[in-house]
C-alpha positions as CSV (number, residue, x, y, z in Angstrom):
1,X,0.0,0.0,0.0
2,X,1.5,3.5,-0.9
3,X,2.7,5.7,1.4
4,X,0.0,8.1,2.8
5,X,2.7,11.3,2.0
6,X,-0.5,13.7,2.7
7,X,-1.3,12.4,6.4
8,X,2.0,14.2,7.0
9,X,1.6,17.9,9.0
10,X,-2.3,16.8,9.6
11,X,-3.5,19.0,12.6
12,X,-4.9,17.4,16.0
13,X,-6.5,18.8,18.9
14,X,-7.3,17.0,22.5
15,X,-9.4,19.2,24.5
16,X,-9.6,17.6,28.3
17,X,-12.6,20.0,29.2
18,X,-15.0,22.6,27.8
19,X,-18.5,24.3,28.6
20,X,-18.4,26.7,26.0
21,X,-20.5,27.5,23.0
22,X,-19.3,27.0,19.2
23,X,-20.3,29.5,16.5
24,X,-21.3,28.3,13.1
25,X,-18.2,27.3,11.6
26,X,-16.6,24.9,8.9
27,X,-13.5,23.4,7.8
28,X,-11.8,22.3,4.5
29,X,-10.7,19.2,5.6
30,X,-13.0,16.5,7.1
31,X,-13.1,16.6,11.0
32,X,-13.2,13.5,12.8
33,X,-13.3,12.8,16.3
34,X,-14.1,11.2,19.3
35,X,-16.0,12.1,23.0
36,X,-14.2,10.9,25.7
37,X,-16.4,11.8,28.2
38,X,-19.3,14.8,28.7
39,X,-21.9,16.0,26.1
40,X,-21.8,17.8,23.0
41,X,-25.0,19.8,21.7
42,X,-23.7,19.5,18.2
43,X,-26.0,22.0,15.8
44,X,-25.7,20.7,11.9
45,X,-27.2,22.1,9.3
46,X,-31.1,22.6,10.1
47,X,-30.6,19.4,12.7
48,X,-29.4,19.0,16.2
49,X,-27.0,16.4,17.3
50,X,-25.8,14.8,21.0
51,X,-22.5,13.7,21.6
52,X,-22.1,10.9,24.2
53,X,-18.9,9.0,25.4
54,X,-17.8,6.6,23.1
55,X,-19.3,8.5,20.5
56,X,-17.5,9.7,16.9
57,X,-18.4,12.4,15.6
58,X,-17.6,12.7,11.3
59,X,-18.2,15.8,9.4
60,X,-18.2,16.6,5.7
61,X,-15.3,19.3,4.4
62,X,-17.5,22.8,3.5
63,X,-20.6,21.7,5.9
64,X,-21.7,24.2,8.3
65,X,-22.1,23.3,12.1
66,X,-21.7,24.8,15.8
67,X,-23.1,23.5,19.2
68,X,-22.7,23.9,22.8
69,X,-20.3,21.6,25.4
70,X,-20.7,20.1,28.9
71,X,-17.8,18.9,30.4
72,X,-17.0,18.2,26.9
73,X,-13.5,16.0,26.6
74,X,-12.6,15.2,23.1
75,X,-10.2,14.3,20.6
76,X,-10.3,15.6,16.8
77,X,-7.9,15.7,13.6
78,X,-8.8,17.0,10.6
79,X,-7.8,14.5,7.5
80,X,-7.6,16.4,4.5
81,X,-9.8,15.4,1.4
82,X,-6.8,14.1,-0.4
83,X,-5.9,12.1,2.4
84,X,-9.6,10.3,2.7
85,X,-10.3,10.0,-1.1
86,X,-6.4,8.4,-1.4
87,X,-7.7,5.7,0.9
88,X,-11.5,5.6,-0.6
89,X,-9.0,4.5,-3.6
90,X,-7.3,2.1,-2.8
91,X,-10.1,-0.3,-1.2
92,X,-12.1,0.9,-4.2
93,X,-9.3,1.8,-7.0
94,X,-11.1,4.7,-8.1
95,X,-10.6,8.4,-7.2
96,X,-13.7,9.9,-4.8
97,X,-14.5,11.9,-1.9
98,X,-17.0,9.4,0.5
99,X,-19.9,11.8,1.7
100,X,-20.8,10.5,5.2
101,X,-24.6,11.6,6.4
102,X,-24.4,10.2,9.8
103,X,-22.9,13.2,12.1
104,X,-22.7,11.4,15.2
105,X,-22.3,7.4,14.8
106,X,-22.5,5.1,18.2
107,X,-20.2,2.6,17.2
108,X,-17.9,1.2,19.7
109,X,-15.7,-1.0,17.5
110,X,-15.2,2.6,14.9
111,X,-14.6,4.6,18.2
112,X,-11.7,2.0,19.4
113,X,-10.0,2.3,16.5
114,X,-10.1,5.5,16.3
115,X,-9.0,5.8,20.1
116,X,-6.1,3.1,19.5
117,X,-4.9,5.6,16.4
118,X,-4.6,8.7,18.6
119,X,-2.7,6.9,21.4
120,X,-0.5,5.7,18.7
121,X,-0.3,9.4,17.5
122,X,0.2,11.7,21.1
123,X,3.0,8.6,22.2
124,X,5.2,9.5,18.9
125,X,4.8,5.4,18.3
126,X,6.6,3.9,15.1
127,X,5.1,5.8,11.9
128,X,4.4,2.1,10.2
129,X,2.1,1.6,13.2
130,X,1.1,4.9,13.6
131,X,-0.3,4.6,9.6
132,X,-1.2,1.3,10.1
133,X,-4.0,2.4,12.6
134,X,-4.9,5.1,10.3
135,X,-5.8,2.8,7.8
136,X,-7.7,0.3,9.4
137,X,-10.0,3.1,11.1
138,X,-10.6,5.4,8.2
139,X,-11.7,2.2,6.1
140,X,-13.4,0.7,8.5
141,X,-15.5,4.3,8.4
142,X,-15.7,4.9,5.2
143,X,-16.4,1.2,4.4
144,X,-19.4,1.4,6.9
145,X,-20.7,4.6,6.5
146,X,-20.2,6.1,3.4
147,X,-23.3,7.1,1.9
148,X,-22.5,8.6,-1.6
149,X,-19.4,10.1,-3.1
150,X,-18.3,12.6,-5.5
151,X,-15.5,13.4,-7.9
152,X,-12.1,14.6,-6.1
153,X,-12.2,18.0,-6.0
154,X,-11.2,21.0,-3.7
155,X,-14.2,22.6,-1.4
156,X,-17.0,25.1,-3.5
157,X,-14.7,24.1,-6.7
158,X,-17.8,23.8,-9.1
159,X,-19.1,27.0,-8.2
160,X,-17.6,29.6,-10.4
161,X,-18.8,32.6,-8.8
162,X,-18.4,31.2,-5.0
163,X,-14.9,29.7,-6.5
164,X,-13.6,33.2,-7.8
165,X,-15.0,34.8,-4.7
166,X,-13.3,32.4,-2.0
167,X,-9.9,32.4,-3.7
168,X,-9.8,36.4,-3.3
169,X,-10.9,35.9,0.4
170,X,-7.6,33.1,0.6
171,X,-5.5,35.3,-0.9
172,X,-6.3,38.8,1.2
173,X,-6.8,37.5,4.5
174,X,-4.3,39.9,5.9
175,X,-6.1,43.2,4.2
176,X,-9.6,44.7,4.5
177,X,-12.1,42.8,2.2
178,X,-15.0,44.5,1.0
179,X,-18.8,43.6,-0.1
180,X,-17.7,45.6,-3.1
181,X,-14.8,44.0,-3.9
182,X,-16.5,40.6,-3.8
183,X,-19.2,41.7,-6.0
184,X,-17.1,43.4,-8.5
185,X,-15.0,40.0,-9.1
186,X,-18.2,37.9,-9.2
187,X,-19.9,40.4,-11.6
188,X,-22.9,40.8,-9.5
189,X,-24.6,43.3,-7.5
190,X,-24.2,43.5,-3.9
191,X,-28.3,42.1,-3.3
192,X,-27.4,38.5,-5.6
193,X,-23.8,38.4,-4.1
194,X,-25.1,38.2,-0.7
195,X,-28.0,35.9,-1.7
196,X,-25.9,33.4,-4.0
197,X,-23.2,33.5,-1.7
198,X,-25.2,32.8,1.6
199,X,-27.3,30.2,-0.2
200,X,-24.5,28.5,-1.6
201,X,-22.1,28.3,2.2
202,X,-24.7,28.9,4.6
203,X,-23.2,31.8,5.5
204,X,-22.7,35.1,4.9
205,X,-19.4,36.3,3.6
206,X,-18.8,38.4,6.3
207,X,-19.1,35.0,9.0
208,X,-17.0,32.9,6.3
209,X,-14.1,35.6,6.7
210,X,-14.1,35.4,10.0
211,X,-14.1,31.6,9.7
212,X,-11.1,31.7,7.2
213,X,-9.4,34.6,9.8
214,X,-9.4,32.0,12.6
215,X,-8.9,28.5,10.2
216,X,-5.5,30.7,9.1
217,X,-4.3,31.8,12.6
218,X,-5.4,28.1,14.0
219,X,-2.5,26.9,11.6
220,X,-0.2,29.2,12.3
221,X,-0.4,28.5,15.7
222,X,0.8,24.5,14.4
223,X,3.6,26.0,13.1
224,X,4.5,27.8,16.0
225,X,3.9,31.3,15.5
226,X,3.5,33.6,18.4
227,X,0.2,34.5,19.3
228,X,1.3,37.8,19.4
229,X,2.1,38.0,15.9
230,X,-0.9,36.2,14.7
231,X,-4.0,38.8,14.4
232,X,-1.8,41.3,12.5
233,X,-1.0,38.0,10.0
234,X,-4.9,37.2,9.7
235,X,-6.2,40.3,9.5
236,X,-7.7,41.1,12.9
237,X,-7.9,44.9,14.4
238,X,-6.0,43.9,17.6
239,X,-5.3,40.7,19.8
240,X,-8.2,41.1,21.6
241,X,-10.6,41.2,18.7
242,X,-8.2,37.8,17.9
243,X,-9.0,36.4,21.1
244,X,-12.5,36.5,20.9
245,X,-13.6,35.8,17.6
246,X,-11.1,32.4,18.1
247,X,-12.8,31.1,21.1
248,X,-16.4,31.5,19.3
249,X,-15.7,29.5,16.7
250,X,-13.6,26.9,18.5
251,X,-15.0,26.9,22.2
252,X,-11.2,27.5,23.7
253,X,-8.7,30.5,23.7
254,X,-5.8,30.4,21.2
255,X,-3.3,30.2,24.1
256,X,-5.5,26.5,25.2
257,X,-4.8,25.4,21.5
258,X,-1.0,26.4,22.0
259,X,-1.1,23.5,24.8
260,X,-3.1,21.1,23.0
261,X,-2.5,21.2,19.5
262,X,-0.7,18.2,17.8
263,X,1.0,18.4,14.3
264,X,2.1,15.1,12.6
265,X,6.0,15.6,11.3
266,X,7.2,14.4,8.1
């Protein structure tokens, strides 16, 4: 079996304990994760969610979701959509992303192996094994709960408008984006920006920048970026305004991540 080159630098987070509320957010990546103990009010799409011990919770890259913890402990990593559709291939030898429709699944043996990869992860054990545990949980999942699939492709990629729009956001983080820049580069009034946009994500583009603010500064705190330095490198008016909008989306501070945060090496 090939090498998995792009589990390398995946991000992880192990949260011991939370009561705080999470904005509507999303990710890029898939997120994947386990409840170790407590509850999770998790809030997806138009449906609401609990999160139990032993419980694994699987989201879609690009899907919109929040919720509310108590006594919340967790662990998460976020497998990029190369990374699953690689494996999708090679139990199925063709090239998809698996779609997953269950949110929260109560499955003891998926939940194991997922529990047996992290351990294998946080105690730095031999990469062959480390993979090894990878593999078997991620197909076991996607063997077992994937409901459809599509063609490999990068999040909001078949959009053109929401695609032209979302690249400018990527690439101008650090400045001040406008509604009128935005509508200029999607050749649309302000009114059907706003609507197609919002329609199309689920949120508005104002929530999505903030979203792609915190995603940015959440990496560059894996990398090992002062916090310091980070809101002037994504774009926020001070640290404080940093601080805030961080813990809104992800439930913690960005000085809890600092302590938590793991970062698979190459």
């Amino acid at each position: 079996m090939n090498k998995l080159q792009t589990f390398d630098k995946t991000i992880f987070e192990h949260v011991k304990n939370t009561n705080d509320q999470f904005t509507k957010h999303f990710h890029d990546t898939y997120t994947i994760g386990i409840t170790h103990d407590g509850k999770f009010k998790s809030l997806h799409g138009k449906k609401t969610f609990y999160l139990y011990k032993n419980s694994t919770k699987v989201i879609n890259p690009g899907e919109v979701h929040g919720g509310d913890s108590n006594s919340w402990k967790y662990t998460n990593f976020y497998p990029s959509i190369e990374l699953i559709s690689q494996i999708y291939e090679q139990i199925f030898y063709e090239k998809k992303s698996p779609i997953f429709t269950k949110h929260t699944i109560d499955d003891v043996v998926l939940c194991n192996l997922l529990r047996h990869f992290f351990i294998n992860t946080y105690s730095n054990s031999n990469k062959m094994e480390t993979e090894t545990s990878l593999i078997t949980a991620l197909s076991y999942l996607i063997k077992n709960y994937t409901h459809k699939t599509k063609v490999y492709e990068p999040v909001f990629n078949k959009k053109p408008i929401i695609k032209n729009s979302v690249e400018f956001i990527q690439d101008s983080l650090e400045s001040n984006i406008t509604l009128d820049d935005l509508a200029q580069i999607s050749n649309l009034s302000k009114y059907h920006f706003l609507r197609t946009f919002k329609n199309t994500i689920g949120l508005t583009p104002h929530q999505y920048i903030l979203i792609k603010r915190v995603e940015k500064a959440k990496e560059l705190i894996s990398k090992g970026i002062n916090l310091n330095e980070i809101a002037y490198h994504t774009g926020f008016s001070d640290q404080s305004h940093f601080n805030r909008s961080f813990k809104r989306v992800y439930g913690y501070s960005p000085s809890t991540l600092n302590k938590n945060i793991f970062k698979t090496k190459q």
